[in-house]
C-alpha positions as CSV (number, residue, x, y, z in Angstrom):
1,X,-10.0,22.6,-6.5
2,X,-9.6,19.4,-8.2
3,X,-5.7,17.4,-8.4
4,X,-5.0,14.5,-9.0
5,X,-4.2,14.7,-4.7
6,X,-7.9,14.8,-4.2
7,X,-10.5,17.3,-3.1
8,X,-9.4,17.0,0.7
9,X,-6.3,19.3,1.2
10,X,-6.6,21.5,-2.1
11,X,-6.5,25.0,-2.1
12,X,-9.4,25.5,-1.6
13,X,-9.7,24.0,2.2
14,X,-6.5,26.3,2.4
15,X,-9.0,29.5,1.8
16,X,-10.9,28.6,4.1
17,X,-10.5,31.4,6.4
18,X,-12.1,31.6,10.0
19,X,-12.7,28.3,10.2
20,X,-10.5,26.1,12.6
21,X,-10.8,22.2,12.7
22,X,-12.5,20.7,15.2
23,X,-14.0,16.9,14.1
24,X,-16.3,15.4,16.3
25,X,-15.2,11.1,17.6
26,X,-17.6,10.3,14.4
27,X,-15.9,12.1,12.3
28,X,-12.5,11.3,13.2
29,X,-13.3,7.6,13.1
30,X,-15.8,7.5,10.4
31,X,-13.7,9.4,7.8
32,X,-10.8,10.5,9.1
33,X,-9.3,7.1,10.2
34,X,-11.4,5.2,7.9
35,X,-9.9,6.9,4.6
36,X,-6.5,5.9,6.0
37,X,-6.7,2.4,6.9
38,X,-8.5,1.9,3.2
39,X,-5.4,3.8,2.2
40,X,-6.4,7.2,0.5
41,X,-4.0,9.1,2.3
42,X,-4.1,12.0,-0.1
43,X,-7.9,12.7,1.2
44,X,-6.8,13.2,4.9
45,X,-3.7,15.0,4.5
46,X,-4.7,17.5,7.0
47,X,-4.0,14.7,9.7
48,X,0.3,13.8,10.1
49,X,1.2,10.4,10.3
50,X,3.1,10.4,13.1
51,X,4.8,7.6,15.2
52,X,3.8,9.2,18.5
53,X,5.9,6.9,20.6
54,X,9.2,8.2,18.8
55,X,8.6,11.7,20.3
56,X,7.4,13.4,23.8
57,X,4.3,14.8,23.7
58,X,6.0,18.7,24.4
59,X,7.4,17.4,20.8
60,X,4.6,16.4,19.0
61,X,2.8,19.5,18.5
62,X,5.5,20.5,16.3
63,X,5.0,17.5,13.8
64,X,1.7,18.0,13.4
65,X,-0.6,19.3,10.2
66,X,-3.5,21.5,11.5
67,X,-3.1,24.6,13.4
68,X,-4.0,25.2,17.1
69,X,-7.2,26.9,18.0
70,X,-5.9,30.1,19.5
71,X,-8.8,29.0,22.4
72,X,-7.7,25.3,22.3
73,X,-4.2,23.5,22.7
74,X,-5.6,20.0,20.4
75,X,-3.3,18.0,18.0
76,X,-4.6,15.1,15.6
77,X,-2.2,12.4,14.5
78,X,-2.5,9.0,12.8
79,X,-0.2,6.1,13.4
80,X,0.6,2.8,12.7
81,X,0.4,0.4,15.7
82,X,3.7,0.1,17.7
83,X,4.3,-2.8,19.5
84,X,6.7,-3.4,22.2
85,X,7.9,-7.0,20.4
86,X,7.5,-8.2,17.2
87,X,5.1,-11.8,18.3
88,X,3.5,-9.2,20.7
89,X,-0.3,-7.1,20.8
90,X,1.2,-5.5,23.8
91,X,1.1,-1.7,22.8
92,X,4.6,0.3,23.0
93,X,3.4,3.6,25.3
94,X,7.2,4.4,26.4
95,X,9.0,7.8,25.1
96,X,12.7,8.0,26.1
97,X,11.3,10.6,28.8
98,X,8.2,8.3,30.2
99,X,5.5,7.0,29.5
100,X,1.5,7.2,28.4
101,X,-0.6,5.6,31.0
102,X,-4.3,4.1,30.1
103,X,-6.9,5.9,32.4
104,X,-10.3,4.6,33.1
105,X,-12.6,2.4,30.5
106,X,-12.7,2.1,27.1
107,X,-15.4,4.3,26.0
108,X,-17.6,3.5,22.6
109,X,-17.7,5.8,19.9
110,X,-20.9,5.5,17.9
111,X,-22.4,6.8,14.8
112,X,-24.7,10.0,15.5
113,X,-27.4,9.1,13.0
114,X,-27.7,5.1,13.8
115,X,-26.1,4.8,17.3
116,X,-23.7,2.1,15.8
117,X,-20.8,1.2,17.8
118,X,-17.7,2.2,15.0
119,X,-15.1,2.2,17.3
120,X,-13.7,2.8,20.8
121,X,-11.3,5.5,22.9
122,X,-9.0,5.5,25.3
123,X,-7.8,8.2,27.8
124,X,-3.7,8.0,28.1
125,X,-1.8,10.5,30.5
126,X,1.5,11.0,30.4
127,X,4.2,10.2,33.1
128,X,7.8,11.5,33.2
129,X,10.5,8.8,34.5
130,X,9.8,5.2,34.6
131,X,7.4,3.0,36.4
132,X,6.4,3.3,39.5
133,X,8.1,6.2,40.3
134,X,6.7,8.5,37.0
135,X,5.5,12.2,37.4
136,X,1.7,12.7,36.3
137,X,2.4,15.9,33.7
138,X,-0.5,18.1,32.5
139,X,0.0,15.7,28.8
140,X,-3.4,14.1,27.6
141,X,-3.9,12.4,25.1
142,X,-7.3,10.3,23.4
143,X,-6.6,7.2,21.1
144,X,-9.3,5.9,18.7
145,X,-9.2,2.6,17.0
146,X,-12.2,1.2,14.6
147,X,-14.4,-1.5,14.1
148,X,-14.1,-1.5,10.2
149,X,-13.1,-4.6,8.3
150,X,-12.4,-4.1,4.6
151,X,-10.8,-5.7,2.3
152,X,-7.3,-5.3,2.7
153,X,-7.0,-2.4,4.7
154,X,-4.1,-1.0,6.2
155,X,-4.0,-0.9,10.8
156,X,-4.1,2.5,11.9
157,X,-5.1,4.2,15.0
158,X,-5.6,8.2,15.5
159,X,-4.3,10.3,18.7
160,X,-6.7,13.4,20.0
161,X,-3.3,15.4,21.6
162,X,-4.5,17.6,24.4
163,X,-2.2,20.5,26.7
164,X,-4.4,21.3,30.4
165,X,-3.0,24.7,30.4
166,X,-4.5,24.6,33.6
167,X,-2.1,22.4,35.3
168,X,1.3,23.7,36.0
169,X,3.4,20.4,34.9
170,X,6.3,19.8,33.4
171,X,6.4,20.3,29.8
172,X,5.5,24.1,28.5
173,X,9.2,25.1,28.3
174,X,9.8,21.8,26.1
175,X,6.5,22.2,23.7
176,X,7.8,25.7,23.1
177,X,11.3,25.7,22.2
178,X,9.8,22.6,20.2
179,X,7.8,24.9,18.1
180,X,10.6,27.2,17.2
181,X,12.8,24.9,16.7
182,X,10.8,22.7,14.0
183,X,10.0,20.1,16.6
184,X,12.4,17.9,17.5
185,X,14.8,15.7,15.2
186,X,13.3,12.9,14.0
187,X,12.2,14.2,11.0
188,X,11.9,10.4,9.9
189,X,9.0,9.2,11.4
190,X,6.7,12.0,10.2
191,X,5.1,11.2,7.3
192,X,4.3,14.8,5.1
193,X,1.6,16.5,5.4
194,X,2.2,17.9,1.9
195,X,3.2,15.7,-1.5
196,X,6.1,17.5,-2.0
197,X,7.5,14.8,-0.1
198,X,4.8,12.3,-0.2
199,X,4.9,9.0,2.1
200,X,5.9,5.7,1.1
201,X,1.9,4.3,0.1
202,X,1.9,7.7,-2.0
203,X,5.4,7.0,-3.8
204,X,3.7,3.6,-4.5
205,X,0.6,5.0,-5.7
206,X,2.7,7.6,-7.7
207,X,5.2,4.8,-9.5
208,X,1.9,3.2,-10.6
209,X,0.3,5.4,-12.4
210,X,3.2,6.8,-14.0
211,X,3.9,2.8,-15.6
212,X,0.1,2.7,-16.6
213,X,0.0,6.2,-17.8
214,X,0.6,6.4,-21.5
215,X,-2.2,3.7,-22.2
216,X,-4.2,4.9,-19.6
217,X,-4.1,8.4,-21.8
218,X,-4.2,6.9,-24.8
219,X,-7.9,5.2,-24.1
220,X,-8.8,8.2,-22.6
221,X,-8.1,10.6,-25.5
222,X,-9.4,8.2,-28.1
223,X,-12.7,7.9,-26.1
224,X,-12.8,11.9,-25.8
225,X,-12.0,11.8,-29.2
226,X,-15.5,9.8,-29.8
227,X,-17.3,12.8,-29.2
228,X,-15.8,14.8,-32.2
229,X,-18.9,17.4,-32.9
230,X,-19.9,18.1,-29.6
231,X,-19.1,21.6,-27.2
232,X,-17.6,19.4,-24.2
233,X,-18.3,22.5,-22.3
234,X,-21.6,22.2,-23.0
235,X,-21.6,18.9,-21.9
236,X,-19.1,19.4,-18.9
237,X,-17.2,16.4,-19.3
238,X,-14.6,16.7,-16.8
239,X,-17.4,17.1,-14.4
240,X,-17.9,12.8,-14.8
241,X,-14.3,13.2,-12.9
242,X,-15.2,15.2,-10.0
243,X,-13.8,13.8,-6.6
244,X,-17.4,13.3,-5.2
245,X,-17.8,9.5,-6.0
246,X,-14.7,9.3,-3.8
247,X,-16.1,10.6,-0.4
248,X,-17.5,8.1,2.3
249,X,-20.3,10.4,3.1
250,X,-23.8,10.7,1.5
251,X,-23.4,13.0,-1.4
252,X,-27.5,12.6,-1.9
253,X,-28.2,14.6,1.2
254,X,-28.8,18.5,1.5
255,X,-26.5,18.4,4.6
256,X,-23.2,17.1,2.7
257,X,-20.0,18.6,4.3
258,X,-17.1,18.4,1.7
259,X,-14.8,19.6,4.9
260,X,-15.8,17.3,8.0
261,X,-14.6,18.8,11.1
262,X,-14.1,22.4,9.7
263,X,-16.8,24.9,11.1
């Protein structure tokens, strides 16, 4: 359904039943992370912003938006770069518990259909205690960052959460009583994944329109207005205000997905 929050997250991707989200690294970084650095935050809703730094990862499953596969323990969450000083590019990867430690190479993420390089990903693993003496823990977690450059576009990276259920580290009791508890208390670094208590960009975008609203309804009306005479159902003119012209995809093509990552 239509709102004025977009196509993405309406009540209709709520109905959606039987399907589970799973993007693929194109997806994630091609519209996912893409749509929030070019600051539509209302069309990837289904993704928390999260400063994942300010939690533990046994925490962060409780602040985030989309469900867990009942096959699959995988949480998706956007953030705003944290540095460790404010004249620094030195990422902050400390928790009050540990710490995320890089593993391996940089790895390209490319676009299926061209093979163009949008973006790269990192493997972090999480440590209990402090350098050198951390505990390995069964805590992975992948962190994208993209190539784009628009026009002023916000910085944002997304975090691919993962639990090795596998591994008997530290961490399950934690994650749990996290869950049913509400996750941990720092409520304030969670941005909603509903607009009932929309984010800071979206309070911006809200105090906007309601200053240009009255004229803004007042052009539209009298142009409505212009077509005194004709059935608009006929003519279907809400449809010129469908959501499609906002999508990133191809809307041309047979193979469209409205819902990227759902299948």
């Amino acid at each position: 359904m239509w709102s004025s929050a977009g196509y993405y997250g309406g009540d209709e991707e709520e109905e959606m039943v039987g399907y589970r989200f799973h993007p693929s690294e194109e997806q994630l970084v091609n519209h996912y992370l893409k749509l929030k650095m070019q600051g539509r935050d209302h069309e990837v809703r289904r993704i928390a912003e999260v400063n994942v730094s300010k939690f533990e990862p046994w925490e962060l499953p409780g602040q985030a938006c989309t469900e867990v596969d009942t096959d699959e323990s995988v949480w998706y969450f956007l953030a705003a770069p944290d540095y460790k000083y404010a004249n620094s590019k030195r990422a902050n990867r400390t928790t009050k518990a540990g710490y995320w430690k890089p593993t391996g190479k940089e790895r390209m993420v490319r676009a299926e259909s061209t093979g163009e390089e949008i973006g790269t990903k990192r493997t972090l693993v999480f440590y209990k205690g402090r350098v050198p003496k951390g505990v390995k823990t069964h805590w992975i977690m992948h962190e994208y960052k993209s190539f784009f450059n628009f026009p002023n576009q916000r910085d944002f990276l997304l975090y691919k959460l993962m639990e090795n259920s596998d591994d008997d580290g530290d961490g399950g009791d934690e994650m749990q009583a996290n869950l049913e508890g509400g996750g941990g208390g720092q409520a304030s670094s969670v941005m909603s994944c509903n607009y009932d208590n929309p984010s800071p960009y979206e309070n911006y975008a809200a105090v906007n329109f309601q200053n240009n609203e009255p004229r803004e309804d007042s052009q539209i009306q009298a142009y409505l207005d212009s077509f005194t005479g004709y059935d608009e159902s006929s003519y279907n003119l809400n449809s010129a205000m469908q959501p499609w012209m906002y999508n990133t995809g191809d809307t041309s093509s047979s193979s469209y997905d409205p819902y990227p990552g759902y299948g």
